[in-house]
C-alpha positions as CSV (number, residue, x, y, z in Angstrom):
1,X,48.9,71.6,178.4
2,X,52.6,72.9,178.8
3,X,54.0,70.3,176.9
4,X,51.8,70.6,174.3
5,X,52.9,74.8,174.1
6,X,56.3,73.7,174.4
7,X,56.2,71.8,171.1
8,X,54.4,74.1,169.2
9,X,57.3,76.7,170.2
10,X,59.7,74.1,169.0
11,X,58.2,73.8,166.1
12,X,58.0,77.3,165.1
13,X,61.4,78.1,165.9
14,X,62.5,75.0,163.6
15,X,60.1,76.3,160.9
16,X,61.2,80.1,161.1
17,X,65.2,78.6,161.8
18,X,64.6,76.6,157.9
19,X,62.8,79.8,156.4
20,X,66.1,81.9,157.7
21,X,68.4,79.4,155.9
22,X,66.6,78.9,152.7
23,X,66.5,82.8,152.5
24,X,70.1,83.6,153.3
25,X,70.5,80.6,150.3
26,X,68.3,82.5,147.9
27,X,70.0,85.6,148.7
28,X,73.8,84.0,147.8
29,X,72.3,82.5,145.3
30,X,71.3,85.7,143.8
31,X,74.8,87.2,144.5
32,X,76.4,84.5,142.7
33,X,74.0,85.2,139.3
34,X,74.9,88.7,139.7
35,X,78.5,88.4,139.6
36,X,78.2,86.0,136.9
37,X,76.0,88.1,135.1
38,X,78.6,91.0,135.4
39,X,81.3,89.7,134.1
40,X,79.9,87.9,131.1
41,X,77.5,90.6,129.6
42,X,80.1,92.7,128.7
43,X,81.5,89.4,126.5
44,X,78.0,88.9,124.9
45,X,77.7,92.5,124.1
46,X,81.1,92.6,122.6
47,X,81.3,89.1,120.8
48,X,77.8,87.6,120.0
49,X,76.6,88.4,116.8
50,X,73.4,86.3,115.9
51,X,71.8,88.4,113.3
52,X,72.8,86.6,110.3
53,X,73.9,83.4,111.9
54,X,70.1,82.3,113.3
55,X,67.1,82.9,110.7
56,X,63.7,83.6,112.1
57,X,61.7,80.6,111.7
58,X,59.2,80.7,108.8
59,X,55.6,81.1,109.4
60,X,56.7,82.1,113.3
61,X,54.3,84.7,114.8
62,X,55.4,87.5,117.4
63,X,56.6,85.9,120.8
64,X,57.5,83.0,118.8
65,X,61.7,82.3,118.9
66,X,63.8,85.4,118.4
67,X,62.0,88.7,118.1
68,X,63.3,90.9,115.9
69,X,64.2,93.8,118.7
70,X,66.4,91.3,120.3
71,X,67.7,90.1,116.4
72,X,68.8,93.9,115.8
73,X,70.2,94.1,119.5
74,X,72.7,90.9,118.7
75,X,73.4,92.4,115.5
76,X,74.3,95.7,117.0
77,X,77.0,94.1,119.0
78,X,80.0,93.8,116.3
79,X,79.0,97.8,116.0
80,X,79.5,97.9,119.5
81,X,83.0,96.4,120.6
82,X,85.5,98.6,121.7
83,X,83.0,101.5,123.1
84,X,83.5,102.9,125.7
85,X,79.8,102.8,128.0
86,X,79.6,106.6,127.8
87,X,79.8,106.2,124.0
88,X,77.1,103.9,123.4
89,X,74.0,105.8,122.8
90,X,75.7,107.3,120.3
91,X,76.6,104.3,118.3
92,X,73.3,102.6,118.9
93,X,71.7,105.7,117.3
94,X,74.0,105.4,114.4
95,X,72.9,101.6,114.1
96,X,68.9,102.9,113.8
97,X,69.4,106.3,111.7
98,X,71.6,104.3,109.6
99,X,74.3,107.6,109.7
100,X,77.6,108.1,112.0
101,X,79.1,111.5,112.7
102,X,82.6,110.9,113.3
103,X,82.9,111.8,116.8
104,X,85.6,114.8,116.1
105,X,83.0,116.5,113.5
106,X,85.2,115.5,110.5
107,X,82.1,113.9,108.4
108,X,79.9,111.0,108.3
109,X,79.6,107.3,106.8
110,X,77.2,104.8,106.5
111,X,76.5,102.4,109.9
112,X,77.3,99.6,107.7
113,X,81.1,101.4,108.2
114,X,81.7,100.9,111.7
115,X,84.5,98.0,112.2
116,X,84.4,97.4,109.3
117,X,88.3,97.2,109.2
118,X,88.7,100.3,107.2
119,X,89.2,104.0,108.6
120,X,86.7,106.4,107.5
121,X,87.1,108.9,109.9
122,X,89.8,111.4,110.9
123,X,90.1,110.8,114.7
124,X,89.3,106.9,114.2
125,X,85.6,107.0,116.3
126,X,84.4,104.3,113.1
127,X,86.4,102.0,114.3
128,X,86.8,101.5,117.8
129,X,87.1,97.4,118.2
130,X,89.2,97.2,114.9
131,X,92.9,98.2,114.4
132,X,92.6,100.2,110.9
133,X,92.8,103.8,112.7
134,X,96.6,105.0,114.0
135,X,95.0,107.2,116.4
136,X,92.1,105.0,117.6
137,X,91.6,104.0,121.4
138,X,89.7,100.6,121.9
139,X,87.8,100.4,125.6
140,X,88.8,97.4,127.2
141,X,85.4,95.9,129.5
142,X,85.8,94.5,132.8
143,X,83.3,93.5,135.8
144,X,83.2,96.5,137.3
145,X,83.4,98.6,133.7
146,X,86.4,100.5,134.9
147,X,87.6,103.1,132.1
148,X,90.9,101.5,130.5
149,X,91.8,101.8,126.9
150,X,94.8,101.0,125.0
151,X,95.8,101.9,121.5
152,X,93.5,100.4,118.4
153,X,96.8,99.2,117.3
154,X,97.1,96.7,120.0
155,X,93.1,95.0,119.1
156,X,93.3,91.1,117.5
157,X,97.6,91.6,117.7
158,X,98.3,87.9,119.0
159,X,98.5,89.4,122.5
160,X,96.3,89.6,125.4
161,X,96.5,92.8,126.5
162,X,92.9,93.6,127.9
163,X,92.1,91.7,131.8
164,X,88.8,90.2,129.7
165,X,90.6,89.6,126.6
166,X,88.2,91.2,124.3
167,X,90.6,93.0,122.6
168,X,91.5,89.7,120.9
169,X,89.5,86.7,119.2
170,X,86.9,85.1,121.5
171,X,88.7,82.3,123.3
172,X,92.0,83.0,122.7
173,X,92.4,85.2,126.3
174,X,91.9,83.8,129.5
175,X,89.9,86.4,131.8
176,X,92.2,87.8,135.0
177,X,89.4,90.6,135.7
178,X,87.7,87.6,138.8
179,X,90.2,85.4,140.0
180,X,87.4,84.7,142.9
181,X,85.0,86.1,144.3
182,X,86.6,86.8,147.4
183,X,88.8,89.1,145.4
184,X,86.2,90.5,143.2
185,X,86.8,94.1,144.3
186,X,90.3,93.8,143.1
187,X,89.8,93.8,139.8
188,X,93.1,93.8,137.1
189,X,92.7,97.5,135.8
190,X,94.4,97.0,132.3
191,X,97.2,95.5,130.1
192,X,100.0,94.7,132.6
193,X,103.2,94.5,130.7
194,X,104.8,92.1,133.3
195,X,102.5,89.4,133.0
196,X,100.6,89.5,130.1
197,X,98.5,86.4,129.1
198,X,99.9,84.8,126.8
199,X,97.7,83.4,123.2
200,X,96.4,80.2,123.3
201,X,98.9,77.2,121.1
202,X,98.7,78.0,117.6
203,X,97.9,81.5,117.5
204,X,100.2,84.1,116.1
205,X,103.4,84.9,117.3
206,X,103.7,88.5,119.1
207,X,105.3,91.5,117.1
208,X,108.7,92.6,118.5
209,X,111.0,95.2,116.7
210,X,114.8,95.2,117.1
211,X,115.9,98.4,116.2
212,X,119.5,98.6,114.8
213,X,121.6,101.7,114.9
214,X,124.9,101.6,113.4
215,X,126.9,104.6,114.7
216,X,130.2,106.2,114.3
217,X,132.0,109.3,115.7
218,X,131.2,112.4,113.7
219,X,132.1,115.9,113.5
220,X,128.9,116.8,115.6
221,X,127.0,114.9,118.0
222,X,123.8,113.4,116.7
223,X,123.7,110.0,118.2
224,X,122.4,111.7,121.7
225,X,119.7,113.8,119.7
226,X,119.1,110.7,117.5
227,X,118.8,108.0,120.6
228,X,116.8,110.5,123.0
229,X,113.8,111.6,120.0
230,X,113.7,107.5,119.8
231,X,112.8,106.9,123.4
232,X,110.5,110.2,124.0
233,X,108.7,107.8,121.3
234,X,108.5,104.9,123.4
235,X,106.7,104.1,126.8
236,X,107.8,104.6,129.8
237,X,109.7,101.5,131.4
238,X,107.1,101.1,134.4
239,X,104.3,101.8,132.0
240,X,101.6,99.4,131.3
241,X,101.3,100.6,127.2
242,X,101.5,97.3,125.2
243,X,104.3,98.5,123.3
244,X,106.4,98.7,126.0
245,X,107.9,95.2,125.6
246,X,108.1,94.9,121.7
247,X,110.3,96.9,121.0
248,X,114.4,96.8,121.7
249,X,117.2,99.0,120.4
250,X,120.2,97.5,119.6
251,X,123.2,100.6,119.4
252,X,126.3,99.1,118.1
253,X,130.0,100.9,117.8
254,X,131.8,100.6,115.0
255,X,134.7,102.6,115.8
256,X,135.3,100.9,119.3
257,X,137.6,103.0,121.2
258,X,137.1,106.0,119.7
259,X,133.6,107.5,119.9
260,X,133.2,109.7,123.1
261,X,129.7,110.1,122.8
262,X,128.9,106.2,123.1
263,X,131.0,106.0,125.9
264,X,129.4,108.9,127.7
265,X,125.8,107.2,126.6
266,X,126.7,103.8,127.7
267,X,128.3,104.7,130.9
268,X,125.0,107.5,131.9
269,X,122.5,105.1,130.8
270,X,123.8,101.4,131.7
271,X,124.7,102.9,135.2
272,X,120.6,103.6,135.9
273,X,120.8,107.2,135.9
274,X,117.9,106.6,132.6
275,X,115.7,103.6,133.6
276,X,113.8,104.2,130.6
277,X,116.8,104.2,128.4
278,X,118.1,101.1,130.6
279,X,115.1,99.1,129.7
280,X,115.5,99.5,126.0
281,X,118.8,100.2,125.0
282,X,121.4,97.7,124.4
283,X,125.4,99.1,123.7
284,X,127.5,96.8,122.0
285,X,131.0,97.2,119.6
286,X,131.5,95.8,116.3
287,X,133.8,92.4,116.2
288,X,135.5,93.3,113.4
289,X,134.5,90.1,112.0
290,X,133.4,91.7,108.2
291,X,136.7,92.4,106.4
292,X,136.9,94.7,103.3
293,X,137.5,92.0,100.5
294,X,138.7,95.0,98.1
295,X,141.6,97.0,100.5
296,X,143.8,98.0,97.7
297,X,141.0,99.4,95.2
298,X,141.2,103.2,94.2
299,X,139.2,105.7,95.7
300,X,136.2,106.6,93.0
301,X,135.2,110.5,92.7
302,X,132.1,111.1,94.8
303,X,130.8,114.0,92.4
304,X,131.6,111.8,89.1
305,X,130.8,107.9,89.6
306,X,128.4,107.0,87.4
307,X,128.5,103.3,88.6
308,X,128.2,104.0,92.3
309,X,131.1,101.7,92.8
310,X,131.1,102.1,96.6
311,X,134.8,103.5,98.3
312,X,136.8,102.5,101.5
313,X,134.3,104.5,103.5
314,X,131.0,103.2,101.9
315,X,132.8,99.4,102.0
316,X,133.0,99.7,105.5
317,X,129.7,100.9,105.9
318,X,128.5,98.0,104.2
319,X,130.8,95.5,106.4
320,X,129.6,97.3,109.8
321,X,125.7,96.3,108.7
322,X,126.6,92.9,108.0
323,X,128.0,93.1,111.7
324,X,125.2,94.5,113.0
325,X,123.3,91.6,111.3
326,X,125.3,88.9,113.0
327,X,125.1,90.2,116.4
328,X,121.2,91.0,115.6
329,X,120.5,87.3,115.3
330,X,121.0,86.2,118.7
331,X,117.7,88.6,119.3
332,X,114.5,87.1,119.7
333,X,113.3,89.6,117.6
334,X,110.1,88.9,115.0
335,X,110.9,92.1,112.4
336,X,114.3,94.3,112.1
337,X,114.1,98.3,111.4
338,X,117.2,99.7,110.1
339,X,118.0,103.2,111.3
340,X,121.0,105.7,111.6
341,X,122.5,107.7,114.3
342,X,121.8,111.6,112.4
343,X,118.1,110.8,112.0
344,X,115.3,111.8,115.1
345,X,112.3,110.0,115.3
346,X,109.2,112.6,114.4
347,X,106.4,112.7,116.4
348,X,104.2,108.8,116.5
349,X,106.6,107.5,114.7
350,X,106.7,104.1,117.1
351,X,102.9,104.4,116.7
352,X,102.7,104.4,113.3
353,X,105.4,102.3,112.3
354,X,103.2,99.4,114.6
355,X,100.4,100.3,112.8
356,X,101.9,100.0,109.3
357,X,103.1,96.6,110.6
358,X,99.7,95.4,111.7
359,X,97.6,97.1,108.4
360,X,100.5,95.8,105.5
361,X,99.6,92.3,107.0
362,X,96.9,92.4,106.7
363,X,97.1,93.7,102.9
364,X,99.6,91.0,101.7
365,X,100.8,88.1,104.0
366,X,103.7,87.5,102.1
367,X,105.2,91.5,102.2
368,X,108.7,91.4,101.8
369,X,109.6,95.2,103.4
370,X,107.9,98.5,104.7
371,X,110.0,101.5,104.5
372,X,109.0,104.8,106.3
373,X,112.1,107.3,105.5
374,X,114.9,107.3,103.2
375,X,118.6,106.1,102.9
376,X,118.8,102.9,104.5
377,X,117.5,103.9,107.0
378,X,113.8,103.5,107.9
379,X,113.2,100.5,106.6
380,X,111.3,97.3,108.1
381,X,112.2,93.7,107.1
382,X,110.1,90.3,109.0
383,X,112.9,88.4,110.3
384,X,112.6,85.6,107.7
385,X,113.3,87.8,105.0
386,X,116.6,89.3,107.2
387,X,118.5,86.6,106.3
388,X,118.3,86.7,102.4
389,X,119.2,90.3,102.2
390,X,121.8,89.4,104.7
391,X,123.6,86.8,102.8
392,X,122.8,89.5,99.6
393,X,124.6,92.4,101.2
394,X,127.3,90.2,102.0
395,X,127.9,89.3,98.8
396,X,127.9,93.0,97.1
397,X,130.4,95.0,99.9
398,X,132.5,95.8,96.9
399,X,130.4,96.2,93.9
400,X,126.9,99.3,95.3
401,X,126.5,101.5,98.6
402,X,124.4,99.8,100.9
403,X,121.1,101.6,99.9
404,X,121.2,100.3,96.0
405,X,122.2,96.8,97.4
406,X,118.6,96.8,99.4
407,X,117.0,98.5,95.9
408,X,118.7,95.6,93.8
409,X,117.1,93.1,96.5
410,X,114.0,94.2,96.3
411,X,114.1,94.3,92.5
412,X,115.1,90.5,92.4
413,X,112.6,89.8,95.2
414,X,109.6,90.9,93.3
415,X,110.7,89.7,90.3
416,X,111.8,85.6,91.5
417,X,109.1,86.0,94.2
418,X,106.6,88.4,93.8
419,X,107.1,89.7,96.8
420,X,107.3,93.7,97.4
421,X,108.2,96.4,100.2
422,X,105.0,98.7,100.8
423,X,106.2,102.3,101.4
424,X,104.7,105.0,104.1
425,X,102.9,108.3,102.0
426,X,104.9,110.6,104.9
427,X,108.9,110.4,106.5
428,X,109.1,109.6,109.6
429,X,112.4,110.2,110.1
430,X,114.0,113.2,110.2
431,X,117.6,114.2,109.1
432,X,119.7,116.0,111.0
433,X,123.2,115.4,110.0
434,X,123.8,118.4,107.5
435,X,127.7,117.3,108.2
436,X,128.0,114.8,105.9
437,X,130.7,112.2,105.8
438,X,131.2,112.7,101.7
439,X,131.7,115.6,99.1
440,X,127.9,116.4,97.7
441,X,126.7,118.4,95.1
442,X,126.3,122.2,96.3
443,X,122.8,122.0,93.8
444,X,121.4,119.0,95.8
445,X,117.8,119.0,96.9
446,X,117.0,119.0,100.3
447,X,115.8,116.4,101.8
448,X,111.9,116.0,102.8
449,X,110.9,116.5,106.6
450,X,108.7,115.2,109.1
451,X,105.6,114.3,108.0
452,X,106.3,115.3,104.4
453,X,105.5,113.6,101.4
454,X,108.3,110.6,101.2
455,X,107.7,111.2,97.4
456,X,109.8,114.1,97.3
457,X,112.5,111.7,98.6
458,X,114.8,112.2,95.4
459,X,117.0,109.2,96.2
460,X,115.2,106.7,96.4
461,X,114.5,104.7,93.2
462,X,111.1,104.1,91.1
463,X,110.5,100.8,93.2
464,X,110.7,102.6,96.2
465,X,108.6,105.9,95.4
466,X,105.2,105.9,96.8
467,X,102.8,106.0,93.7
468,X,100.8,109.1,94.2
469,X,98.6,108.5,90.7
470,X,97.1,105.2,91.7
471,X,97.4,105.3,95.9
472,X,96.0,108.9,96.5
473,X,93.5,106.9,98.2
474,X,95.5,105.1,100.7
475,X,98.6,106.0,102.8
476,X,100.9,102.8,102.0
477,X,101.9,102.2,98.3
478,X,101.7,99.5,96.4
479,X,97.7,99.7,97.4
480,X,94.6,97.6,97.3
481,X,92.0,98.8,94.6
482,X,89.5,101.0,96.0
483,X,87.1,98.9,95.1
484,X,88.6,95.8,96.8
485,X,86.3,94.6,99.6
486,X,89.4,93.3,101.5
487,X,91.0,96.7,101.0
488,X,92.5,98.1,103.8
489,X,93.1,101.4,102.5
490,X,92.3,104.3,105.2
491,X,95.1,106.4,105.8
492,X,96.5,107.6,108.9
493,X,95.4,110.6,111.1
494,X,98.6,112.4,110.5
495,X,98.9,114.6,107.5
């Protein structure tokens, strides 16, 4: 009899020890789905779109394949990518009235216009997974749904820049947001600047901006004023902002020796008393290489020279660029923005001048130039095209000022190649110097300021004007037709 009790205790604890184990199995089990389930929702909400890829069968009755709640859920998902999970109601609402109010009360479109690649509203809120808005914010998802966001400018740039990679094409970003699930708690938190995932082969390369001021010593200081409004623009150097590694500004001396400010630049910054200005600031001095090939010509009359046959002073100007060019091609750089040392950066201009890169690519993959001020000076070459106008304004030192040797570029480009520089509606640059270097005309219009119509520009020639009659609906000129279903035509947030 105790035998017999003794292995019917046995047997129960071995039945109740297998029940224990099969639970604590179930329950990991579960865990593990959960975690899954976490961390790839958020990439089916933002990147399956099955609507109009997977017909309902014919004939099919209710419960029957895909019903057509869960049809309109996928298709809401494209609407959806870039929201930020407070934000959603509102945009699903939009996707079943068929209306969206722009989030800052600035009007209403259609729900057929959310990313749809073209910016509608004011503050951007129709587009938050597309990069057609300058001041939109797409929300990057994660496992835990922490609230990061980076610039709209940044979304389908070549760059992984969300932990999740859903700011770029599906597949192109590995996911950092679970390394394992031991470390699932510590979850990547946003675009890290240091070590950014990098595209998958074959993808396209990442923007980077070499900025080139030539500068020389003048009768007042500008190149402080000028160098400091350029990096109030820019991110901090710990910051994680994508933009904080494209972009490099190359200051180069073309009086070395003799420009005090420079030297008191060089020395403050390079010493680390400016991280910031450490990070992306480079100081170098002209070579000398460029020699004038016309020494002994006579000086022409700055208030009568009707062939703009350039002097000593505008030869050498055009030498010291075709320095800067030399030294600029060691530079890993993928586009080149000329600028000069008595012109301040206004207000977004390193926003918008990324944006303008992004949106004119997408207009025209050929573009030749973008210019955003006037002079030479606020204009944007890729860095294949560099090296024409390179070899171009070598060849012209002696025969046009700098400016109409770009203009006679462009007029040859477009003509031999068909190729054309898209100008910025507004400056972005403003000018300072009011010492200038030459006699001018005491009747001479100003010149326009921030923000202001680059229109009124007077200088700058008929292929260089923004066209006001046929791109009043757009804010880069030449301009898609507003018709044009590939248009990309909504202007900036900045007026």
């Amino acid at each position: 009899m105790f035998r017999r009790r003794r292995a019917k205790l046995a047997l129960a604890v071995t039945l109740g020890l297998a029940v224990f184990l099969n639970a604590h199995r179930l329950v990991v089990y579960l865990d593990t789905l959960h975690d899954i389930h976490q961390l790839e929702e958020p990439r089916r909400s933002a990147w399956t779109s099955i609507a109009g890829d997977v017909p309902a069968p014919s004939g099919s009755e209710s419960g029957s394949g895909l019903e057509s709640d869960e049809l309109n859920a996928a298709a809401s998902a494209d609407f959806l990518r870039g929201v930020a999970p407070g934000s959603r109601k509102l945009y699903e609402r939009a996707l079943r009235d068929g209306t969206f109010e722009c989030l800052d009360g600035s009007g209403s479109v259609g729900s057929e216009s959310l990313n749809d690649d073209f910016c509608d509203c004011e503050d951007g809120s129709d587009e938050p997974g597309t990069s057609a808005c300058a001041s939109g914010k797409f929300y990057c998802l994660s496992a835990n749904n922490k609230p990061v966001t980076i610039p709209s400018m940044f979304v389908d740039d070549g760059v992984c820049d969300c932990c999740d990679g859903t700011d770029e094409p599906r597949g192109r970003c590995p996911s950092t947001c679970h390394r394992n699930r031991a470390g699932r708690d510590r979850i990547y938190a946003g675009p890290d600047a240091r070590a950014k995932p990098r595209p998958a082969a074959g993808s396209a390369p990442v923007t980077r901006v070499l900025l080139g001021v030539p500068t020389v010593p003048r009768r007042e200081d500008y190149l402080d004023r000028a160098l400091s409004a350029l990096l109030r623009e820019l991110p901090a150097e710990d910051s994680r902002h994508p933009l904080r590694d494209k972009v490099r500004v190359l200051v180069m001396n073309n009086s070395p020796g003799a420009h005090d400010s420079f030297y008191r630049l060089k020395f403050r910054w390079s010493t680390g008393r400016d991280p910031k200005a450490r990070h992306y600031v480079d100081f170098v001095e002209n070579p000398g290489h460029c020699k004038d090939p016309t020494p002994l010509a006579p000086e022409p009359d700055d208030l009568d020279n009707p062939t703009n046959r350039p002097g000593r002073q505008v030869r050498k100007q055009n030498c010291d660029l075709v320095s800067l060019l030399d030294h600029a091609r060691a530079d890993p750089f993928t586009h080149f923005a000329f600028l000069e040392d008595d012109f301040v950066a206004c207000e977004n201009a390193a926003s918008i001048v990324a944006y303008l890169v992004r949106k004119v690519a997408r207009i025209d993959a050929s573009w030749l130039a973008i210019r955003f001020s006037f002079g030479m000076n606020g204009v944007l070459l890729p860095r294949e095209a560099l090296s024409d106008f390179h070899a171009h304004l070598r060849q012209g030192i002696s025969r046009l000022p700098p400016d109409l040797l770009y203009q006679e570029w462009l007029e040859r480009e477009k003509e031999e190649a068909g190729r054309v520089e898209y100008v910025y509606e507004h400056n972005l640059l403003d000018h300072v110097g009011e010492v200038s270097s030459f006699d001018v005309r005491p009747e001479r219009r100003g010149w326009p300021k921030c923000h202001q119509p680059l229109a009124d520009a007077w200088s700058l020639g008929g292929i260089e004007r923004f066209d006001r009659r046929a791109c009043g609906h757009s804010d880069v000129s030449p301009c898609p037709r507003p018709t044009d279903p590939e248009r990309w035509n909504g202007t900036s947030s900045l007026g």
